[in-house]
C-alpha positions in Angstrom: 91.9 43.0 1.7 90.5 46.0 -0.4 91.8 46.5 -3.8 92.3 50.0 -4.6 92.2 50.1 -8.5 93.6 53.4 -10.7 91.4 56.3 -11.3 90.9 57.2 -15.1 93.0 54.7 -16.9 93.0 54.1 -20.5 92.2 51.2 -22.2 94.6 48.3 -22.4 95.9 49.8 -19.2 97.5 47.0 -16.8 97.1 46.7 -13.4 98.8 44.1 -11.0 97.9 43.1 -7.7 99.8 40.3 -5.8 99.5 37.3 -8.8 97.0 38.4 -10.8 96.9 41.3 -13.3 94.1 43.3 -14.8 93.3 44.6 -17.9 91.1 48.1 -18.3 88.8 47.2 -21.7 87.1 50.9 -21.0 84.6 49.8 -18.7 85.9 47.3 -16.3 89.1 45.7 -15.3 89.1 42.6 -16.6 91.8 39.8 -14.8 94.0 38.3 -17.3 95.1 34.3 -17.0 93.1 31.5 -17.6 94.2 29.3 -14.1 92.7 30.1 -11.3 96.3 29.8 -9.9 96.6 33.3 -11.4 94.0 34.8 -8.8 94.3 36.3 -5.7 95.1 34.2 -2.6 95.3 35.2 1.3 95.4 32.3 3.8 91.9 30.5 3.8 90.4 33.7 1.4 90.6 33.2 -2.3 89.1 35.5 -4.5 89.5 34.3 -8.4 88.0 34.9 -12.1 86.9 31.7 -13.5 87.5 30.7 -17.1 83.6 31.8 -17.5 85.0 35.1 -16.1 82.8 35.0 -13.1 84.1 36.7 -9.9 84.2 33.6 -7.2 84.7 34.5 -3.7 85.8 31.5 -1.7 86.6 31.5 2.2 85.1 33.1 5.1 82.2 36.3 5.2 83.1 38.8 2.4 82.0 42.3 4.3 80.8 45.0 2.2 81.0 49.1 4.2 79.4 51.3 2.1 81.1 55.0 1.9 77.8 56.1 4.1 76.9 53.0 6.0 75.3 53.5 9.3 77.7 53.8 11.6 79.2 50.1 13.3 77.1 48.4 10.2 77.7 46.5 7.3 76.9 44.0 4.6 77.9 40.7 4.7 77.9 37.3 3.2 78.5 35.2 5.8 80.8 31.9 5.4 77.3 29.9 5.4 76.2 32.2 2.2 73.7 34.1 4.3 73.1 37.8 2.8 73.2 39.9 6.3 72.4 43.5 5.8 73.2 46.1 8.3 74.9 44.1 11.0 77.6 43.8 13.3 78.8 40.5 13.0 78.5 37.3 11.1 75.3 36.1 13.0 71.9 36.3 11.2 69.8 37.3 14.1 72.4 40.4 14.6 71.0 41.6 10.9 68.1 44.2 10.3 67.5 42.4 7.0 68.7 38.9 6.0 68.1 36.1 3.8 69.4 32.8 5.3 70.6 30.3 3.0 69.8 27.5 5.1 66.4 27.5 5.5 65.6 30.3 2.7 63.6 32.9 5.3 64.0 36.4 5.2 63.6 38.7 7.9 63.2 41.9 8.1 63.0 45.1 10.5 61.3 47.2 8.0 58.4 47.0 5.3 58.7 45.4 2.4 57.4 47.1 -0.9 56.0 45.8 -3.7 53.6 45.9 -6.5 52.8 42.4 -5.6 53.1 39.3 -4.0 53.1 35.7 -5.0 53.9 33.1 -1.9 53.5 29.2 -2.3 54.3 26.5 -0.1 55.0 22.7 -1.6 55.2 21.7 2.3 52.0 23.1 3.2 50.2 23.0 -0.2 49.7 26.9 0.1 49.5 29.9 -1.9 49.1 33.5 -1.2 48.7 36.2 -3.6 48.1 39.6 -3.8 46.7 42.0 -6.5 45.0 39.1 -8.3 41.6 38.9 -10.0 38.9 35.9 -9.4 35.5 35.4 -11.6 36.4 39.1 -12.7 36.3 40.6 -9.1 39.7 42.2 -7.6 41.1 41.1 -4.9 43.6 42.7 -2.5 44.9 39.2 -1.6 43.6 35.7 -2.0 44.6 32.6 -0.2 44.6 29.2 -2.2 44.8 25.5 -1.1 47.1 23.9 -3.9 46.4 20.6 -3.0 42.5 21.0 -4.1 43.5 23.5 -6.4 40.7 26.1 -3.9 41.5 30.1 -4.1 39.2 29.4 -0.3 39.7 33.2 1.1 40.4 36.4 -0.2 39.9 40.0 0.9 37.8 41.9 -2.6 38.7 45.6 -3.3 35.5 46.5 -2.0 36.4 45.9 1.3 34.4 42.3 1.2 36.1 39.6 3.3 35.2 35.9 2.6 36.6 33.2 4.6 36.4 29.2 3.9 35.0 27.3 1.0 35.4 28.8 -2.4 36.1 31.9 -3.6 34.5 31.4 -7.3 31.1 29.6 -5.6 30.5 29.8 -2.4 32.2 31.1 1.3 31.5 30.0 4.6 32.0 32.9 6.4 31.6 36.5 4.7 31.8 40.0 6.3 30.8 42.8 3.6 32.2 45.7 4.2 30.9 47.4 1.2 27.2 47.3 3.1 28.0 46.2 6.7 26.4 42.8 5.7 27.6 39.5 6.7 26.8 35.6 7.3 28.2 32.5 9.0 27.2 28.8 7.8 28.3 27.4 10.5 28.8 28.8 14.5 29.2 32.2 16.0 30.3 32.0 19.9 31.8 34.8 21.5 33.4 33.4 24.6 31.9 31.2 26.6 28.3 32.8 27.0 27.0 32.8 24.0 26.9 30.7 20.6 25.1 30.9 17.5 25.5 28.2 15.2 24.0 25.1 13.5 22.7 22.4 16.0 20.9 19.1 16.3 17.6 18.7 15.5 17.4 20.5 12.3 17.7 24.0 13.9 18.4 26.4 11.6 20.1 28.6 14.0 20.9 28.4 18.0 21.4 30.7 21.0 23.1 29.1 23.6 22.8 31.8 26.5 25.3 29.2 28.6 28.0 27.2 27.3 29.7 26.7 30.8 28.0 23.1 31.6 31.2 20.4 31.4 28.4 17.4 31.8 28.7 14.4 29.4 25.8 16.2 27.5 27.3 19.7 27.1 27.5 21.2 23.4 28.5 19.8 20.8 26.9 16.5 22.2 22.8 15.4 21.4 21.3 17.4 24.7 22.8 21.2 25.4 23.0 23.2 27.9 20.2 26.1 28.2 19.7 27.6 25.5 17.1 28.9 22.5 16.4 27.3 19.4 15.4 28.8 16.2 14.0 25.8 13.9 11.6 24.3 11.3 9.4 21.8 13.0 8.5 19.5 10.5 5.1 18.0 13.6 3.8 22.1 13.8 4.9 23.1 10.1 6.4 26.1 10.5 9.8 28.1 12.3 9.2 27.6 16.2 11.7 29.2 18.8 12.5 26.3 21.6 13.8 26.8 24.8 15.4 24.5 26.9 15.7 24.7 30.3 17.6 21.7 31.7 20.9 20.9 30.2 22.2 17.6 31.4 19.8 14.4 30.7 17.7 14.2 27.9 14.4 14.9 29.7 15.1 18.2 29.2 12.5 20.7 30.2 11.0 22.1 26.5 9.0 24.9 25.4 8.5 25.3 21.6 7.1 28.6 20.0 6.0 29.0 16.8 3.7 30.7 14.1 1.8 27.6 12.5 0.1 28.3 9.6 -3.5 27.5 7.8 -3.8 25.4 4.9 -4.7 27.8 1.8 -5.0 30.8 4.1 -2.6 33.5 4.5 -3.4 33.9 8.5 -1.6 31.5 11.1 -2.0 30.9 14.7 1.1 32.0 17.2 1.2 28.3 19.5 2.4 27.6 22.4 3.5 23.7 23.0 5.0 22.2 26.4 6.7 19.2 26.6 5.3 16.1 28.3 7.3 13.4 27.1 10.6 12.6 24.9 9.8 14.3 21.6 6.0 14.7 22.5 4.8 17.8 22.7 1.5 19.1 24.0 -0.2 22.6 22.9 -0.8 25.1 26.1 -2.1 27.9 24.3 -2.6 29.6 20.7 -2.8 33.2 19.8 -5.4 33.0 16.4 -5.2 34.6 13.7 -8.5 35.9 13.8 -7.8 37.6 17.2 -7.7 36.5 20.9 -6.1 33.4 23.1 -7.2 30.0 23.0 -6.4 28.2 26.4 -5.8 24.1 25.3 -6.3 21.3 27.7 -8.6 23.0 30.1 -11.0 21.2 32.6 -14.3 20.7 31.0 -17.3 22.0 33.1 -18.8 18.9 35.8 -22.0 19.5 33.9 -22.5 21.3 30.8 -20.7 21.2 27.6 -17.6 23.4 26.8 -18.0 25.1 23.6 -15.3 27.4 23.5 -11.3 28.2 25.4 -10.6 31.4 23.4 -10.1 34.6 25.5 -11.2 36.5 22.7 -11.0 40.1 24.4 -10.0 42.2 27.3 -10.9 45.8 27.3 -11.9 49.0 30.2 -13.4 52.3 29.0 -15.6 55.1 29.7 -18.8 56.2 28.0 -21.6 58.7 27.9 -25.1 57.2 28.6 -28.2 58.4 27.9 -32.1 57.3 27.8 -33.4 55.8 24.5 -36.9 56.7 24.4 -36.8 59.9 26.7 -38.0 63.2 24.6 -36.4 66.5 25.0 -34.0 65.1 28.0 -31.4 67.4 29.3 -28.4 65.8 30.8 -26.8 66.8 33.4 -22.7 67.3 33.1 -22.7 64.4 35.7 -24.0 61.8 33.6 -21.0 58.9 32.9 -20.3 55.6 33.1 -17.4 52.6 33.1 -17.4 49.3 31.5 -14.7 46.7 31.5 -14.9 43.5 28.8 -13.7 39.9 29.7 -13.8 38.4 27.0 -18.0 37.8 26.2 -18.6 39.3 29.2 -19.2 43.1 30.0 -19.6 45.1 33.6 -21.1 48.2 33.5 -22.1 50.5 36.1 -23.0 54.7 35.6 -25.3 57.4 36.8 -27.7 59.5 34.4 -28.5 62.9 35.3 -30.7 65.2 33.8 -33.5 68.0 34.7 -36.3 68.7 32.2 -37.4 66.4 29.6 -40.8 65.9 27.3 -42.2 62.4 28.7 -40.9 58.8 28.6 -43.5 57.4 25.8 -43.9 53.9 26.9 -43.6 54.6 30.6 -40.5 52.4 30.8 -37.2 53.5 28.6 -33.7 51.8 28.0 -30.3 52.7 29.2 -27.6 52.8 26.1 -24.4 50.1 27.0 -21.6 50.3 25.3 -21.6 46.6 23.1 -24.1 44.8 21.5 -25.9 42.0 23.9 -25.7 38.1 22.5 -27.8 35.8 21.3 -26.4 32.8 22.1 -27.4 32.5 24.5 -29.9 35.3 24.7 -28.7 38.4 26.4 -31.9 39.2 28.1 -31.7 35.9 29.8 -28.2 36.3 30.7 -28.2 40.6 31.5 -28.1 40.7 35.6 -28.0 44.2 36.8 -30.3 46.9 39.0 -31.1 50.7 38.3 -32.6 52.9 41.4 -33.4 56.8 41.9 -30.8 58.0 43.9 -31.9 61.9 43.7 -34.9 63.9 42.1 -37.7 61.1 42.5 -41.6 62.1 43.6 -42.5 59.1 45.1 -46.2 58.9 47.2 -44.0 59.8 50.1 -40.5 60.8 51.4 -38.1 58.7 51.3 -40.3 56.4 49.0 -37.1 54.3 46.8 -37.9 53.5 43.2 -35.9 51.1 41.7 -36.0 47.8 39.3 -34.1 44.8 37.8 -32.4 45.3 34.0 -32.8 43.1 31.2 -29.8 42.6 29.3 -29.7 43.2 25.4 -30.2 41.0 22.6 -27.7 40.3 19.9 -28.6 43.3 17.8 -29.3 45.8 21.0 -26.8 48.3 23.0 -29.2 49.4 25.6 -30.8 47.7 28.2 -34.7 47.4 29.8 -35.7 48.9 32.8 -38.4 47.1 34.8 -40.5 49.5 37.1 -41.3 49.0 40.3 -42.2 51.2 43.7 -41.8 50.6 47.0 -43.9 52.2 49.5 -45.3 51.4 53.2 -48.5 49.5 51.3 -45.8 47.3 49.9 -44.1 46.9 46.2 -46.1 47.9 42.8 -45.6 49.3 39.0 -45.0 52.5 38.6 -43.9 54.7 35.2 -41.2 56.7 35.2 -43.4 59.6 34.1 -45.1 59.5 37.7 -41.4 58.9 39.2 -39.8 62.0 38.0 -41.5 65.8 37.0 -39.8 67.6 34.1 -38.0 70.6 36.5 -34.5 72.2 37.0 -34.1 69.6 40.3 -31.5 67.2 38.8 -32.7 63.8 38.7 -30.3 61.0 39.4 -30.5 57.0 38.4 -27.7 54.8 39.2 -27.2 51.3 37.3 -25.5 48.5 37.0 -25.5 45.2 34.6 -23.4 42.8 33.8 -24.6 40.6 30.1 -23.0 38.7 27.3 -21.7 40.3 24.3 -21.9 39.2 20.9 -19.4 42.2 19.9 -16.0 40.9 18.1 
């Protein structure tokens, strides 16, 4: 029951309720007798004053209703000594806060507030802390293993997270937020189509693009499934990327890519290997650093010796041309020509117009190319290509067609040779290009064509 003690009293003032009487010393009500037989007693309740002078409640829940409780609610200590806080009843799940003395959780409906936190854990050999500083960086929290005596994860006031390993050397896992940087040691899948992470074979990273095969040799075993490779290839000496395309034997289909580089030279060759055998690897093709494609493992020539399986170039283009010896010319708007380079060798074919001019000086001229001609082998032995008059000729008689072969430059030349000859009824003979065209307003067309060597890088 309640005891309702006297408002205002004086000191020494008395005050008895059932057995037990209490004293007022000017601040409290102190209960006089030194028994606890002079306490207060109702069935199975007892409450008493020690000889310490300790209040000891003994019995069932003590309830406590504050003058402005929420209504239907109240403290209580239950008869098991759990503190329930804003219940209905002695049961500690009926509470919005409790402490419960049998297992020592507290629960909560609510936040709790505080300037910080300390948690351990004998059973689980963890500790949790917040507001705590590490190597002389803050942290919001940090987690600790207390077995190893490890602070292994912690959240900085930064806004860095590190997970795993140690907070005072190294992390495992670290996502900065202070510059949007982060890193994993170990692997990164998201689902089950894609992983990043430490393999076999001394990869230094992998991208598994299917993670679905349930095989005997599916990840994390020897052979995965399909997937790239990033690694350092000790036989080609450099990173390579290697893609796999089988997933569940290892003869595993292979393809290794990789930048290999030249000894004391700061250019490397981009290689191309296929694989042909368990851990045997043959090159396909190379990208060199000096420019163009080498093709490996080509069929030599029947007869003949190969001397080269770089595709070195491949270009198409336009360009102006023009005669080389030909005084006072005046081209024509007309005059053009197109060119396309396969590697060494170059197609060319154009038309030159032009009306007056001052005389061609040897008789014969040259036609400008766009690329040099080779000398190995000569390009005047290799050039094959044809120039007629298709328009302003003066041959002996109509219709008379002057035309003759090319000779394809040399290794130092751009323009080729025109070789003269005229047809007539009598048959084929020389001619000059002087007596072939007259220096008019007629516009005079030649046509050509060659195809030669280049020397040209």
């Amino acid at each position: 029951m309640a005891i309702v003690f006297p408002i205002n009293p004086s000191v020494n003032d008395t005050f008895t309720v059932g057995s037990i009487t209490y004293k007022w010393d000017s601040t409290k009500w102190i209960g006089l007798g030194v028994t606890p037989i002079d306490r207060l007693i109702e069935g199975s309740n007892k409450l008493e004053i020690d000889g310490s002078n300790n209040l000891v409640w003994t019995g069932f829940s003590a309830q406590f209703d504050g003058a402005n409780s929420p209504a239907g609610l109240d403290t209580r200590i239950s008869q098991y000594g759990s503190l329930l806080v804003a219940t209905t009843d002695d049961i500690i799940t009926s509470a919005r806060c409790s402490i419960d003395s049998g297992n020592g959780n507290i629960a909560t409906e609510g936040a709790v507030a505080a300037s910080s936190v300390n948690l351990q854990s004998a059973a689980t050999s963890s500790w949790f802390q917040t507001g705590t500083s590490l190597n002389s960086v803050g942290y919001v929290w940090a987690a600790k293993d207390s077995s190893a005596n490890v602070w292994h994860s912690g959240l900085q006031t930064d806004g860095d997270l590190y997970l795993g390993g140690n907070l005072t050397s190294a992390n495992n896992i670290g996502l900065k937020g202070s510059d949007g940087s982060g890193f994993f040691l170990g692997s990164l899948s998201v689902g089950d189509q894609l992983t990043l992470n430490n393999p076999t074979y001394n990869s230094a990273a992998l991208l598994q693009t299917d993670a679905k095969d349930n095989t005997s040799y599916a990840p994390p075993a020897p052979y995965p499934a399909n997937q790239i490779e990033l690694q350092n290839s000790v036989s080609m000496g450099s990173a390579i990327m290697r893609f796999r395309s089988q997933s569940s034997n290892a003869s595993a289909g292979i393809w290794n890519v990789g930048a290999v580089p030249r000894t004391n030279s700061l250019k490397s060759d981009f290689v191309f290997q296929s694989r042909t055998a368990d851990s045997t690897y043959s090159e396909i093709a190379r990208f060199s650093g000096d420019g163009g494609l080498k093709f490996v493992g080509q069929s030599a020539a029947v007869r003949g010796t190969m001397t080269s399986e770089t595709f070195s170039a491949y270009e198409e283009g336009t360009y102006t041309p023009n005669w080389v010896s030909c005084t006072s010319c005046v081209y024509d708007g007309g005059t053009s020509a197109s060119y396309t380079r396969i590697g060494r060798i170059v197609i060319v074919s154009g038309i030159i117009m032009f009306t007056t001019y001052g005389v061609f000086s040897n008789g014969w001229d040259q036609i400008t190319l766009p690329f040099i001609g080779s000398d190995s082998p000569s390009g005047g032995a290799n050039g094959v290509g044809y120039w007629a008059v298709s328009a302003g000729g003066t041959g002996r008689a109509t219709n008379t067609l002057n035309f003759g072969p090319l000779d394809g430059p040399g290794a130092s030349s751009s323009a080729c040779f025109t070789n003269i000859f005229q047809t007539s009824d009598n048959g084929m003979s020389n001619a000059n290009l002087n007596t072939i065209f007259t220096s008019s307003s007629t516009v005079k067309q030649v046509r050509f064509n060659i195809t030669y060597h280049t020397d040209a890088a």
